[in-house]
Structures are given as C-alpha cells and as structure tokens.
C-alpha atoms as one frame of an Amber mdcrd trajectory, in Angstrom:
protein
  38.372  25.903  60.457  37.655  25.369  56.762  40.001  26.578  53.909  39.344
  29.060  51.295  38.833  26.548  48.791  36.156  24.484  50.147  33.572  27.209
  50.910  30.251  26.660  49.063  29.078  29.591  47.038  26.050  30.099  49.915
  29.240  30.315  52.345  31.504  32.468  50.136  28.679  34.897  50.007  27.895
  34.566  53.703  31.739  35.253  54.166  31.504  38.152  51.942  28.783  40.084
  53.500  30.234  39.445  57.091  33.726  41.207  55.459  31.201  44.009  54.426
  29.850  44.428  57.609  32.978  44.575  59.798  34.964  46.750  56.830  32.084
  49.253  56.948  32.053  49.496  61.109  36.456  49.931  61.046  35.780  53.012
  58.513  32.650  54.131  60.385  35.366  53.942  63.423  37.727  55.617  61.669
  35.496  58.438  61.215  34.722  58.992  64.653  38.110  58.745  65.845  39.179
  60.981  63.487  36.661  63.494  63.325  37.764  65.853  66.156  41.249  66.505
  64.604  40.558  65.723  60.620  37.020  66.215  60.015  37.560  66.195  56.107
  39.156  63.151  55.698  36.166  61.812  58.698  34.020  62.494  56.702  36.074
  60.341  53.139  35.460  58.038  55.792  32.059  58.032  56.268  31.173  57.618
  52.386  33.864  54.963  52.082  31.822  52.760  55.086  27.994  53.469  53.263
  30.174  52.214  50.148  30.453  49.242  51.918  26.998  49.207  53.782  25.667
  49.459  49.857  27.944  46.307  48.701  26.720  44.500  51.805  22.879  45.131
  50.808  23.527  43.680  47.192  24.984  40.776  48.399  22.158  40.081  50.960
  19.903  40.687  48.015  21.824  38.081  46.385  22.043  35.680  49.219  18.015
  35.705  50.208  17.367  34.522  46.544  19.827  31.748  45.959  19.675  31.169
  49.540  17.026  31.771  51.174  16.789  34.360  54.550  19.031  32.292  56.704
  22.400  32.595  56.668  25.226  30.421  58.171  27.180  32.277  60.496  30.971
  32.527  59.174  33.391  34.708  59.972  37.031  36.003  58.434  38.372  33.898
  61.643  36.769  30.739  60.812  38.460  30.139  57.093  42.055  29.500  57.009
  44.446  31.231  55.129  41.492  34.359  54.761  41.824  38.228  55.191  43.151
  39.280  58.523  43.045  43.132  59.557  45.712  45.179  61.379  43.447  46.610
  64.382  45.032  49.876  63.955  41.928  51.679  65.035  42.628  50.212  68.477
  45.641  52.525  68.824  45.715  55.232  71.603  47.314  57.706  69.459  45.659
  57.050  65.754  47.616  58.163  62.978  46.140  59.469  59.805  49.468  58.230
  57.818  48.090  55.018  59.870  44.451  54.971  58.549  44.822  56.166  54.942
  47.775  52.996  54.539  45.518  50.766  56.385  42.185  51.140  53.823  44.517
  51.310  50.863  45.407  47.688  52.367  42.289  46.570  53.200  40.643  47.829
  49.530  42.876  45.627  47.620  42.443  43.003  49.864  38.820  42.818  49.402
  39.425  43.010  45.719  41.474  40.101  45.364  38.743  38.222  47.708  36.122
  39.056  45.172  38.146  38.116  41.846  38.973  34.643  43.618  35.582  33.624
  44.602  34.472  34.819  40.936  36.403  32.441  39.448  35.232  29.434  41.425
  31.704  30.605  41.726  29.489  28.455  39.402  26.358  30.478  39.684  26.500
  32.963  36.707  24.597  35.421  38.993  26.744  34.736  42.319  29.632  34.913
  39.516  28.845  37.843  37.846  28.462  40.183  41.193  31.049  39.223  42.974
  32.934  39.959  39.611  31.587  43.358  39.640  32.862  43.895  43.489  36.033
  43.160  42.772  35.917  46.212  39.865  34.632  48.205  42.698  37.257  47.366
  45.316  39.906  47.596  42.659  38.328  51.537  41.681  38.102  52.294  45.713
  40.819  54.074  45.263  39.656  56.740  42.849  36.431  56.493  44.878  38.331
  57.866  47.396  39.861  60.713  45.597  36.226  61.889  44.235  35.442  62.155
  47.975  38.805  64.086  48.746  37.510  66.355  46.139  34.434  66.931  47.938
  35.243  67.241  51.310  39.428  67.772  51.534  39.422  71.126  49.868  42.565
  73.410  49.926  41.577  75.043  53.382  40.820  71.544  55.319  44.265  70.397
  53.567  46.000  73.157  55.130  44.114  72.601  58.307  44.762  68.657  58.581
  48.275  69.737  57.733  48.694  72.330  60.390  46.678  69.927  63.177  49.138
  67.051  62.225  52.085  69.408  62.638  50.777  70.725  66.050  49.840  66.645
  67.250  53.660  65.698  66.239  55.245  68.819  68.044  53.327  68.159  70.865
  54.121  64.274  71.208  57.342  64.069  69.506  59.344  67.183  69.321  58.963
  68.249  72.711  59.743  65.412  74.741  62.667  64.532  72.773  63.412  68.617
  72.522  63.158  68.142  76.703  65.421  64.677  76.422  68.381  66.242  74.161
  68.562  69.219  76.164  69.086  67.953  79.312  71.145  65.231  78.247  73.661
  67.373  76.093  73.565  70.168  78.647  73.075  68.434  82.388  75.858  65.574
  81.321  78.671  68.397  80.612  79.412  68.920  84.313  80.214  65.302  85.076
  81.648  64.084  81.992  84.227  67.090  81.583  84.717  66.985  85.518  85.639
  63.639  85.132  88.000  64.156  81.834  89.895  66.984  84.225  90.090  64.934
  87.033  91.792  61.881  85.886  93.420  62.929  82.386  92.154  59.928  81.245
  90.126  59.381  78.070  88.609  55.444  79.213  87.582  56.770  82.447  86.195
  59.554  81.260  84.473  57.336  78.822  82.927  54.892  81.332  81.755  58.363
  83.839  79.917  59.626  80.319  78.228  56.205  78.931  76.779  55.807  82.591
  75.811  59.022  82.794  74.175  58.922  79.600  72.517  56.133  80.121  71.275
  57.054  83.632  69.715  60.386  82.841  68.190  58.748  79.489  66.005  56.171
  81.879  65.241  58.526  84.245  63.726  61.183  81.872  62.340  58.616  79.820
  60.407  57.328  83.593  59.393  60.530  83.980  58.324  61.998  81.074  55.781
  58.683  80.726  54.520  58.561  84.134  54.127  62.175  84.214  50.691  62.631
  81.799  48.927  59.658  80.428  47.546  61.805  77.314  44.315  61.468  77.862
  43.279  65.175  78.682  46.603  66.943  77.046  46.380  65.336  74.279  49.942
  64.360  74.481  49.370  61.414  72.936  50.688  57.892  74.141  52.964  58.326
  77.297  55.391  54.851  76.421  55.760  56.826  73.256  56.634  59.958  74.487
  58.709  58.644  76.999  60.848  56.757  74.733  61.409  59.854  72.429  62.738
  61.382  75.469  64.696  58.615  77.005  66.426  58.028  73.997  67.205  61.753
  73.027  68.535  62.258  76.997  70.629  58.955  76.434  71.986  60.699  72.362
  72.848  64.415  74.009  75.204  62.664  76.725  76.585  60.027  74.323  77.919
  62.833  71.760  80.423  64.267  73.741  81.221  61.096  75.554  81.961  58.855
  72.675  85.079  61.116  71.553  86.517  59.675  74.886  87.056  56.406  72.765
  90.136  58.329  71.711  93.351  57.402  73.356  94.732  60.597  73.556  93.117
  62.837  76.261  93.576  66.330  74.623  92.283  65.187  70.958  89.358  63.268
  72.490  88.676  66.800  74.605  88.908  68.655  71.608  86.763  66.576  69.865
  84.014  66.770  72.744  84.481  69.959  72.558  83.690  70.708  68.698  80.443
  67.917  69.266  79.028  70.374  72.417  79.513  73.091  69.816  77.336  71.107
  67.266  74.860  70.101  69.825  74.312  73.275  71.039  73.820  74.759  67.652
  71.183  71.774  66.884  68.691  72.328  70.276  68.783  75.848  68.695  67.307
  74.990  65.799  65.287  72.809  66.803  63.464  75.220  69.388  63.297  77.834
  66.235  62.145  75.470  63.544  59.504  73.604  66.067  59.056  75.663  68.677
  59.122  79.312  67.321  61.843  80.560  68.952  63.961  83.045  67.815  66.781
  81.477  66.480  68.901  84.129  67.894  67.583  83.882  71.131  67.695  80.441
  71.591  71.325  79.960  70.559  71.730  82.549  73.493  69.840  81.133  75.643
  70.957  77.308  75.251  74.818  78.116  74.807  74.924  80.275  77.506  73.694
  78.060  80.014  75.714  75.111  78.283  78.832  77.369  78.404  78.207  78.094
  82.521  77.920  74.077  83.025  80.641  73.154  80.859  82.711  75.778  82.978
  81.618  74.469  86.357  82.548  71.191  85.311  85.903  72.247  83.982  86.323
  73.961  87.019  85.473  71.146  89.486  87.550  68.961  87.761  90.667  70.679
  87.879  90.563  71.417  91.687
C-alpha cells in the first residue's frame, strides 16, 4: 500500500480515472435504485454519473498521451490515507436524505483530491487539468441544482414529497403507532391490577418495568419476523421491528415509572394523568398520520383504554 504522497503523476492520474469510474457507477446506482419511488431526482442522478463518465474520458485522453495506452492498475484501496466511500447504496431501505448527503460528500471529496494532486503535479498539462477538475467538483454542487431545475419541477417536488411521506408512514409510523398502542393500552390491566392488589408503589413498579419490557421484545420479534419488506415495501424488518419494540416498551413505561413514587395514591394519580396523556397522543397520531378522524380516534382508543384500565382496577381490588 503506497501513500498519497509518493504516487507518480502516471499513477495519480491512473488513481483519478479509477475514482471516476467507480463515482460514476454509485450515481448510475443511485439512479436505478431510486428511480421507482423518485424518478426526478433518478434522473439528477443520471447526469451527475455522465458528468463523471465525461471527466473520466479527459483524463484517459490525458493519460494515453503522457502515458501511453497502458495503465497501471490502482485502486482507492491500494493508497493509504485516500478517499473511502460510505456504501450507502448497499442499504435495503435507501434513503434519499441518505443519497443527496452522500454525493454532497463524495463531490467535495473529489475536489480536494484534484487540488492536491495539482499542486504536486509537475506536468503543466497533468497540472493544469486536474486543476480544472477540482473547479468542477467544487461547482458540482450548482451542477446539481441546474439539473433540479430541469427535472425536479414543482409537481415531482410535491410527488417525491408525498412518496417520502407515504415510505416513512408505512415503515415508521405504523409499527411504532402498533408498538405504543399496545403497550400503553394492553399494560393497563396488569400494572393497575397489580397497584390494587398490593397498595404498593415498588411492587407495582417492578410488575410494570417487566411488563414493559416483555411486551416491547415480543412485538418488536414479531413485527420483524412478520414481513421481510421485500414485496410490501415495508422497508427493513430489524428497523421496523425496533420502532415497534421500543414504542411497546415507552407506552408501558409511562404509567409505570410514576410507581417510583413512595406514596401509592400520588404515584396512582400520577399514572393516571400519564394514561390520560397517552391516550390523547395515539389519537393524534392516528389523525395526523393515519387520517383518522381525530374525534373518532380519541373515541375509539380511550374507550377501549378506559374498559382495560377498569378490568384491571377491578381485578385488582377483588
């Protein structure tokens, strides 16, 4: 492995046409991937990797006559110290937010590549283009927006927008919507049937954090062995899962954690108020994500938290 600074200039340009090559295939692949969901900013893409197809061609130009027609193979993984990309395209569940950081990063990367091996370059034409790449890199940037122009008009905007909204709804919001429901709601009956069994704020404590706890594995288990993603659309299941594991384990812990309180009737009244809140929030959540009536779902959700809260109340004290 060689470092940076003892690359000869038939290497450096080697190196840099090698960078071309694999920068232009990761937007090329960033363009396909993204293409079925954002086929406006697929197709920024697209220009952005015959950008670099174009750079590559100059500096093969270059190469072949300083050089000659063979060229040393050398890659970003052979010099120490060099550029080293983030293989976000590999993800399961690409993110545009994802994409657009990654070329930002990998644009000003290249640029300060090119300045560097301008200033050691002692050809004046090897000097003078790689100069002139790293103006280019450095202007990517309002490359890119000239492209946006062209292809992310108003309506794809709104479109992108809308299909971004709908991806994060359907592998965010409703597996955690599914987690904090039946973890505020399904851990009522034991943790208040506990708190009017004993009288006794630790215990009821210990009966909550396990149940908590419990339920948030188990819903997390099944919500990402349930559907891999790959014909919902879901997105990635460990992902998912999580969202809903932790969301079950959060709806149990807020009325449990009140149960820190030494005394049992302010602790209960302060589980109490939390339910309230809870309640209120799944409500909101189901109108502002899932267009339900806001009405209706407070109905819906505090009715059937009322009924469990009651059984539990009611087992407890017999």
């Amino acid at each position: 492995m060689k470092h940076f600074s003892e690359l000869s200039e038939a290497e450096t340009l080697a190196l840099a046409i090698a960078n071309e090559e694999e920068d232009a295939r990761i937007y090329a692949t960033f363009a396909m991937r993204l293409r079925p969901d954002y086929p406006a900013s697929a197709k920024i893409f697209d220009g952005m990797a015959e950008e670099e197809q174009g750079h590559r061609n100059l500096l093969l130009g270059l190469y072949e006559r300083k050089f000659g027609k063979e060229l040393p193979l050398i890659t970003r993984q052979d010099v120490r110290g060099f550029l080293r990309r983030n293989p976000v395209w590999l993800a399961e569940d690409l993110r545009i937010e994802a994409v657009r950081r990654q070329a930002a990063i990998m644009e000003l990367e290249a640029g300060e590549f090119y300045a560097k091996s301008a200033e050691r370059a002692r050809d004046t034409d090897v000097r003078r283009l790689l100069g002139d790449l790293a103006l280019v890199e450095r202007k990517h940037e309002a490359r890119a927006e000239q492209l946006t122009e062209t292809h992310l008009t108003e309506s794809a905007r709104a479109s992108e927008a809308e299909t971004a909204r709908r991806l994060f709804v359907l592998q965010v919001v409703q597996p955690a919507l599914a987690g904090l429901i039946d973890g505020s709601v399904s851990t009522l009956a034991p943790i208040f049937a506990a708190a009017f069994a004993t009288h006794s704020s630790w215990e009821t404590f210990l009966v909550g954090l396990a149940a908590s706890i419990g339920a948030g594995i188990s819903m997390g288990l099944t919500e990402a062995l349930s559907d891999d993603g790959a014909i919902t659309g879901r997105g990635n299941p460990w992902l998912r899962g999580l969202a809903c594991g932790l969301a079950t384990a959060l709806g149990g812990l807020g009325h449990a954690l009140p149960y820190l309180i030494p005394d049992f009737w302010t602790a209960t009244g302060v589980a109490g108020a939390v339910v309230a809140l809870e309640l209120v929030t799944i409500a909101w959540v189901r109108w502002r994500y899932m267009e339900t009536p806001f009405g209706a779902a407070l109905v819906q959700i505090v009715l059937g938290g009322v009924l469990v809260l009651l059984a539990g109340i009611f087992i407890g004290s017999a």
